[in-house]
VOBA-1610 file (N, C-alpha, C; in pm, whole numbers, padded with zeros to 5 digits, always signed):
BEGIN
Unk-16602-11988-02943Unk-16469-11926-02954Unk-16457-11806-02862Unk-16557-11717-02860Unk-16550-11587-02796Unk-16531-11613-02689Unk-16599-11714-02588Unk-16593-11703-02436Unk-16497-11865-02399Unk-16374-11884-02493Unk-16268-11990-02504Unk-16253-11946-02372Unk-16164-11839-02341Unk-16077-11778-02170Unk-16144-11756-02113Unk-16286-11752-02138Unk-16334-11714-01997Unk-16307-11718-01841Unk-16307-11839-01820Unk-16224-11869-01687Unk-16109-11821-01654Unk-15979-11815-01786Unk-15838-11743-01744Unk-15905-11559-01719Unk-15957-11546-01821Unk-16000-11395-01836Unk-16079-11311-01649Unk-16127-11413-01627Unk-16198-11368-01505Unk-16106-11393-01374Unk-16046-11507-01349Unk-15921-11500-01239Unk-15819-11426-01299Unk-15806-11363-01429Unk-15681-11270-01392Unk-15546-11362-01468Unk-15556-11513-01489Unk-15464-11588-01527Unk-15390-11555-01634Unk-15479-11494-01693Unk-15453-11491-01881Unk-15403-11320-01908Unk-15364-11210-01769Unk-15291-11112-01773Unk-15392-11004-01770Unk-15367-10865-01792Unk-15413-10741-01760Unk-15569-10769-01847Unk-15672-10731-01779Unk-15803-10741-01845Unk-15836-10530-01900Unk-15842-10566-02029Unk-15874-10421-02096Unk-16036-10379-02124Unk-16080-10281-02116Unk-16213-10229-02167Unk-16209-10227-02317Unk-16335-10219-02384Unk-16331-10228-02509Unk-16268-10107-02573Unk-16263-09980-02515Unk-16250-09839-02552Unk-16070-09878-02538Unk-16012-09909-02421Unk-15880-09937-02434Unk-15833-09994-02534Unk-15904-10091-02569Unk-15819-10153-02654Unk-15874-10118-02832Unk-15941-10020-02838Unk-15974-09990-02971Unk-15907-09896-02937Unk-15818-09807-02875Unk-15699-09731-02817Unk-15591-09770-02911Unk-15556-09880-02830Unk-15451-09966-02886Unk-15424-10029-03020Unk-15534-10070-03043Unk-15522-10094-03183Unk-15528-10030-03288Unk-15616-09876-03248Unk-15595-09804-03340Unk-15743-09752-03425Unk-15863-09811-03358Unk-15935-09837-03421Unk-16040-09797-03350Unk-16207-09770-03378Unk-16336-09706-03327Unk-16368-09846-03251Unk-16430-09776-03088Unk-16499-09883-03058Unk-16573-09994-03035Unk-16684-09958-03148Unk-16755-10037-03234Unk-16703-10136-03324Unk-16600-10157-03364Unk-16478-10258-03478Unk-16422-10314-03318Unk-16389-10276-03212Unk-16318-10389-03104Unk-16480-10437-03094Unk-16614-10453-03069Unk-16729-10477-03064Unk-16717-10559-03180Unk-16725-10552-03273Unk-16763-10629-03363Unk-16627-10735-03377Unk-16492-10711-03349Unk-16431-10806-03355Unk-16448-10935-03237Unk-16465-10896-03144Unk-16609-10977-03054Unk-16636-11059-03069Unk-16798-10976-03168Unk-16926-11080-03212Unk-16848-11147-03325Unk-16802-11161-03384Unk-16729-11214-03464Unk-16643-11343-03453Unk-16579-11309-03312Unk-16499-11483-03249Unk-16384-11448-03310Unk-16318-11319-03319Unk-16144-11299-03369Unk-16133-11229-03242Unk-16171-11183-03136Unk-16127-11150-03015Unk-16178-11150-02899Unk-16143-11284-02839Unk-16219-11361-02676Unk-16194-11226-02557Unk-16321-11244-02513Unk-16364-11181-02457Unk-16494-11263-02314Unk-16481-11210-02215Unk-16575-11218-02110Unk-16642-11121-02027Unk-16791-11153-02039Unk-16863-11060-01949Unk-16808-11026-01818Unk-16837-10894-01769Unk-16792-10878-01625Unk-16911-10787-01574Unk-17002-10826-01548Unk-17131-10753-01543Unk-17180-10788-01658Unk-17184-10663-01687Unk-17251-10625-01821Unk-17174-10562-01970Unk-17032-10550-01923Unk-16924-10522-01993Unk-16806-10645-01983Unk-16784-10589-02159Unk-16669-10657-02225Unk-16556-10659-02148Unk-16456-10749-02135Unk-16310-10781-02064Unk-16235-10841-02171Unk-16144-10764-02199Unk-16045-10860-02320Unk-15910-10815-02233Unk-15861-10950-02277Unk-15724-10996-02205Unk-15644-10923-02292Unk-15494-10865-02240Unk-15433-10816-02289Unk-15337-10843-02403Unk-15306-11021-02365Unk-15215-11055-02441Unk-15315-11096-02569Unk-15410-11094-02548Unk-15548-11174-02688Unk-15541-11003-02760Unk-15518-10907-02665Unk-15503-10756-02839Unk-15382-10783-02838Unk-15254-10811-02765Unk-15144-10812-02847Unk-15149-10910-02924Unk-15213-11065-02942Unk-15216-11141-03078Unk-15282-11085-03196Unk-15414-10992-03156Unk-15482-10940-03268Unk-15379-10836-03359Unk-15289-10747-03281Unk-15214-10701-03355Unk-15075-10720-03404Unk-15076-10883-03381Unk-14942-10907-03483Unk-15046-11025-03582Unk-15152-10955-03594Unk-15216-11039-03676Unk-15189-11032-03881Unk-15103-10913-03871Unk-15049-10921-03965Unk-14897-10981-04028Unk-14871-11057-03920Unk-14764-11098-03907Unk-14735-11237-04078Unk-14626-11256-04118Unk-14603-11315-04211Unk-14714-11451-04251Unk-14758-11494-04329Unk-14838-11546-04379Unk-14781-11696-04485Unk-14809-11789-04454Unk-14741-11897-04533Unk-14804-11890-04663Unk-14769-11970-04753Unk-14800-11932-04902Unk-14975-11971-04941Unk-14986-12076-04873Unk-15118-12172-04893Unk-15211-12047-04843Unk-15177-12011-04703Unk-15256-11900-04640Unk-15303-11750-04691Unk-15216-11726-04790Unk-15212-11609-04874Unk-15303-11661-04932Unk-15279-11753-05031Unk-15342-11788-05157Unk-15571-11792-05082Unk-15548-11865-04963Unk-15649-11863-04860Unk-15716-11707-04884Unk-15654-11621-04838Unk-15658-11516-04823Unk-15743-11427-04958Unk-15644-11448-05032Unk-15683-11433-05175Unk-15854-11466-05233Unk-15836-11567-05169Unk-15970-11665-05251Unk-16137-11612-05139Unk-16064-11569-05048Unk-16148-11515-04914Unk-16221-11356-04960Unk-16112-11291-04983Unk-16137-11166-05013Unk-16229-11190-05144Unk-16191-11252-05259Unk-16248-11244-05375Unk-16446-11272-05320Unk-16420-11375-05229Unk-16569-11441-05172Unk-16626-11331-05142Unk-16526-11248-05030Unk-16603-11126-04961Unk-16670-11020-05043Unk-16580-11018-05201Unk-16678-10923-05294Unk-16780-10942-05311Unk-16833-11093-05326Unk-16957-11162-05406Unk-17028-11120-05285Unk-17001-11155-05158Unk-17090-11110-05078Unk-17156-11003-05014Unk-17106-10879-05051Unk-17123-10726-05037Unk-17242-10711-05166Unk-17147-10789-05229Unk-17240-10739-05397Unk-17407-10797-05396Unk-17438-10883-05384Unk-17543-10996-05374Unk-17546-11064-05247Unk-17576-11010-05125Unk-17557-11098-05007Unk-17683-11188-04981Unk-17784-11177-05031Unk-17858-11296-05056Unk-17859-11477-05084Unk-17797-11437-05189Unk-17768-11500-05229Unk-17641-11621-05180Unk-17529-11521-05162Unk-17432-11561-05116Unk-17449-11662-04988Unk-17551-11567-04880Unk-17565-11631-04775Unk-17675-11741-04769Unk-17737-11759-04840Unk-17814-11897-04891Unk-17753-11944-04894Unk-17636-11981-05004Unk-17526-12093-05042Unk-17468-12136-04974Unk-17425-12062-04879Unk-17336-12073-04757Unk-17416-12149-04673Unk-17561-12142-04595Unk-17630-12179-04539Unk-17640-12348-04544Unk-17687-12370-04726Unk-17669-12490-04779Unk-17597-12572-04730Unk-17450-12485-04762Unk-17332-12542-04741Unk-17329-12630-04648Unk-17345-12558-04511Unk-17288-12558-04402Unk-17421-12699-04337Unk-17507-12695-04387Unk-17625-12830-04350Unk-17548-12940-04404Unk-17483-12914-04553Unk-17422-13017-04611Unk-17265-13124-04558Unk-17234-13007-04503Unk-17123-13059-04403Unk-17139-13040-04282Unk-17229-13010-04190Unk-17246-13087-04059Unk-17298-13208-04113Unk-17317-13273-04217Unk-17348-13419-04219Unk-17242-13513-04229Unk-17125-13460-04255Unk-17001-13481-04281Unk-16890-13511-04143Unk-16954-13330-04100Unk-16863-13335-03944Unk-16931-13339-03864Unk-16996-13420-03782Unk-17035-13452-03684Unk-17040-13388-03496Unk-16834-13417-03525Unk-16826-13414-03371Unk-16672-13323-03424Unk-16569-13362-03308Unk-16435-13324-03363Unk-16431-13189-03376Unk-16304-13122-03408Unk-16254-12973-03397Unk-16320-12896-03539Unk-16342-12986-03621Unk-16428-12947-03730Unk-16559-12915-03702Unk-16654-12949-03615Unk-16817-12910-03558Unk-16757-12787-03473Unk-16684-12769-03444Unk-16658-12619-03391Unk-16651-12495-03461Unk-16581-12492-03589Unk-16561-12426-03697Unk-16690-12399-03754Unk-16775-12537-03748Unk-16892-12487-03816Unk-17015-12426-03777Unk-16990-12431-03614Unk-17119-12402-03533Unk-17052-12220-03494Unk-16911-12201-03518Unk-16903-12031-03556Unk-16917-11983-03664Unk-16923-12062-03799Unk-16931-12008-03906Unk-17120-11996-03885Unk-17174-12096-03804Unk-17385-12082-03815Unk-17387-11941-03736Unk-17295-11938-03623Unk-17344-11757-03554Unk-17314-11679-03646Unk-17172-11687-03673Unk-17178-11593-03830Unk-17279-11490-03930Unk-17314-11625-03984Unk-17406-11609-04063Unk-17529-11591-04033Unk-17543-11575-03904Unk-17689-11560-03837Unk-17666-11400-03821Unk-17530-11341-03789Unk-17530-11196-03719Unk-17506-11108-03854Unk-17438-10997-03822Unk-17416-10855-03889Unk-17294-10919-04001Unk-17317-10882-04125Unk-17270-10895-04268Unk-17115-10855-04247Unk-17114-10745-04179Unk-16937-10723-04171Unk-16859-10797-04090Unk-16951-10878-03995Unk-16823-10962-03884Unk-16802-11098-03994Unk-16898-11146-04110Unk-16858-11247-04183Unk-16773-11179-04307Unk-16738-11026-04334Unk-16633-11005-04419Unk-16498-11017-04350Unk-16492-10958-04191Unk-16411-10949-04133Unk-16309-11087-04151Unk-16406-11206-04110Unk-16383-11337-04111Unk-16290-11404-04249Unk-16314-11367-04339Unk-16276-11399-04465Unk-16204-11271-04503Unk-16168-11182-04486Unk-16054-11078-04518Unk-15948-11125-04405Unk-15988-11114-04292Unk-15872-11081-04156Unk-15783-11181-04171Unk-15609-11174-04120Unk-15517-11225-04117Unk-15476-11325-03925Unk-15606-11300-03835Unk-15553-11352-03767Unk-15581-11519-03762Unk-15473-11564-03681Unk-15476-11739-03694Unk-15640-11805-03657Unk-15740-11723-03582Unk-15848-11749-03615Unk-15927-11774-03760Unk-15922-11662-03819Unk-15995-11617-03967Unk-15896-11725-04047Unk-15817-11756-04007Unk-15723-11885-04091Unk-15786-11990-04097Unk-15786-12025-03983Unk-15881-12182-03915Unk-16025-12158-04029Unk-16065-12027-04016Unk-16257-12006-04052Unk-16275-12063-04216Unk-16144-11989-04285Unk-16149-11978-04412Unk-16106-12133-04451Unk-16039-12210-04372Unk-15989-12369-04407Unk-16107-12437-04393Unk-16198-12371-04282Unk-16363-12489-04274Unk-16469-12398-04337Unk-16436-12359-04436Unk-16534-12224-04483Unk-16666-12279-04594Unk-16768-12230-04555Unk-16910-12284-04612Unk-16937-12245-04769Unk-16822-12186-04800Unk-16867-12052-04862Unk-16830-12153-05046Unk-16838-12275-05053Unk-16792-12340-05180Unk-16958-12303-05317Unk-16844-12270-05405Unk-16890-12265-05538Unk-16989-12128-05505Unk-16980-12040-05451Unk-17027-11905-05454Unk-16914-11841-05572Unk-16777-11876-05565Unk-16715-11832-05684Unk-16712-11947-05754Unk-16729-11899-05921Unk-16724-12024-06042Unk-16625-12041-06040Unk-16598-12198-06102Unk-16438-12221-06111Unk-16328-12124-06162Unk-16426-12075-06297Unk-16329-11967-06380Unk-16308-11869-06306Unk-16390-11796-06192Unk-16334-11729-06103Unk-16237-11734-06010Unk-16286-11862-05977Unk-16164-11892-05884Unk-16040-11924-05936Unk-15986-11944-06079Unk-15899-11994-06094Unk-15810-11857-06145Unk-15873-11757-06205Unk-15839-11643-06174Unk-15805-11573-06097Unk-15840-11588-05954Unk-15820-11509-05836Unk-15647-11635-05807Unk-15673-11723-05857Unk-15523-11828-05792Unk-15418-11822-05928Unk-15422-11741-06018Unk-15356-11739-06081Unk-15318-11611-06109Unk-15412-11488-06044Unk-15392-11296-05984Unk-15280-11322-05901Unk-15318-11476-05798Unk-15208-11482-05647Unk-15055-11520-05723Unk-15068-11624-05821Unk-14918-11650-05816Unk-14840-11578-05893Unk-14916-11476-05964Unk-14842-11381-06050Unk-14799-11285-05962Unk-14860-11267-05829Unk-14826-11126-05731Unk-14725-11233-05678Unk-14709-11347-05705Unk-14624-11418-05592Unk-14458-11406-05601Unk-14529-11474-05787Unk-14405-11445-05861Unk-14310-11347-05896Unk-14387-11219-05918Unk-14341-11057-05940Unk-14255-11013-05847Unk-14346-11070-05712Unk-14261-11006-05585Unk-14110-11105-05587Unk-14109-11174-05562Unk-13978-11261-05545Unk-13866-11227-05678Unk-13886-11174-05797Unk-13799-11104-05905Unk-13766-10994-05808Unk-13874-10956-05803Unk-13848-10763-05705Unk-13725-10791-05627Unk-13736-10888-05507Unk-13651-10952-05426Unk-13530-10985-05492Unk-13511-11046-05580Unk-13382-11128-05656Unk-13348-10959-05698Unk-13423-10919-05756Unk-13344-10770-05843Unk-13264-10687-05696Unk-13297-10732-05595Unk-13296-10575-05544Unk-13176-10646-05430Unk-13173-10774-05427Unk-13034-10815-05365Unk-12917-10811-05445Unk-12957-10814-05580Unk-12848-10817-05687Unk-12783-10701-05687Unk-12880-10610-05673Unk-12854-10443-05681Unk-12773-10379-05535Unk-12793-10453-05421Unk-12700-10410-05319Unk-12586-10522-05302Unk-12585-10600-05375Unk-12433-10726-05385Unk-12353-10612-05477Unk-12423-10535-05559Unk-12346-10446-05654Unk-12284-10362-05598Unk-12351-10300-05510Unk-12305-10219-05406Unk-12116-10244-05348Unk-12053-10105-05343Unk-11918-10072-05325Unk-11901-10204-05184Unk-11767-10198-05182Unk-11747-10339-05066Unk-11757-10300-04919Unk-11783-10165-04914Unk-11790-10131-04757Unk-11933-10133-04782Unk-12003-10106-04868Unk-12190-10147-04810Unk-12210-10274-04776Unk-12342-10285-04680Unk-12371-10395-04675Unk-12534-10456-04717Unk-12548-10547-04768Unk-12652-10580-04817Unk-12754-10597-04721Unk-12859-10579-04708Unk-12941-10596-04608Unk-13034-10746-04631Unk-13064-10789-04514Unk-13086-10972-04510Unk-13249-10963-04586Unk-13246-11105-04698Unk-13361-11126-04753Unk-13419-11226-04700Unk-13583-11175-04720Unk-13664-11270-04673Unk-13668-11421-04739Unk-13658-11518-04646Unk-13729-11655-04684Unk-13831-11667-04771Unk-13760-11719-04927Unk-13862-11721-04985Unk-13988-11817-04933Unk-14121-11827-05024Unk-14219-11902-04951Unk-14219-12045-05040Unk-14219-12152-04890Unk-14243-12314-04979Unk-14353-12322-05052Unk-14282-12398-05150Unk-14351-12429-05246Unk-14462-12544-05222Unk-14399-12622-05112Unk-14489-12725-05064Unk-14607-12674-05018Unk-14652-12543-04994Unk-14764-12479-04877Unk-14884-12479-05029Unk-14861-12480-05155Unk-14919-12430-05277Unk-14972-12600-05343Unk-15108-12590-05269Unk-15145-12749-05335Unk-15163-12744-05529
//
């Protein structure tokens, strides 16, 4: 994943090439976190010497990486973070299971866009503990892909997990009242106000 652009990244194709310090500038963040978002495979990057080159438009995707989230993906999200506790807490463990895992389904996936997923989730788990929280917390369309081919099964018990998906649809549900209350409350509003536009609620189809 990390060295995907390489080739655009080095002719220049793929737009303004940034230093790592620039773009932990930009984003807002210590140099070491654009480094580790990196080693991690949430932000392609190519050697140029001996230093990092990240394309410009790859930090402007990292930072609309918070950008709206479909419902399935939340719920993703949800179930990711809960993982990421178990794994701070007991990382032993955790990363055994995962290990398991991941032998158990390269027997599965072979070849295909799926042996890709899994041969970044093996660097992963081979490197530093925070680029695999990063992976399972972060919102960009990478860490999406990671958490859909994710090794990480039955590290939470069912009863956990069904808790953490039933924490999600109650925050799901709450919020969308919030929403209904608070358009109701500016429709109430005198006839020269104007209501301000509500968000699309989220399909229901995205919620297996």
């Amino acid at each position: 994943m990390r060295n995907a652009h390489v080739d655009d990244l080095v002719t220049g194709q793929g737009g303004e090439l940034l230093s790592t310090g620039e773009v932990a500038h930009l984003l807002g963040t210590s140099r070491q976190h654009v480094v580790n978002l990196c080693d991690a495979g949430l932000l392609p990057y190519a050697l140029v010497g001996r230093h990092r080159r990240i394309r410009r438009s790859d930090v402007e995707l990292a930072r609309s990486g918070s950008q709206r989230l479909s419902r399935d993906q939340r719920r993703s999200l949800w179930i990711g973070t809960a993982v990421a506790g178990k794994l701070v807490t007991d990382p032993a463990r955790v990363l055994t299971q995962a290990r398991k895992n991941l032998v158990q389904l390269r027997t599965q996936h072979r070849r295909g866009q799926a042996q890709r997923w899994l041969d970044d989730w093996e660097h992963l788990l081979s490197g530093p503990l925070e680029a695999v929280v990063e992976v399972l917390t972060a919102k960009t369309p990478y860490a999406r892909e990671m958490r859909q081919n994710s090794p990480f099964a039955n590290v939470l018990t069912q009863d956990e997990r069904l808790r953490v998906i039933n924490n999600f649809t109650h925050e799901v549900n709450a919020t969308k009242v919030s929403r209904q209350g608070a358009q109701h409350w500016t429709q109430a509003e005198p006839s020269g106000a104007q209501a301000l536009p509500m968000a699309t609620p989220e399909d229901d189809a995205w919620m297996q």
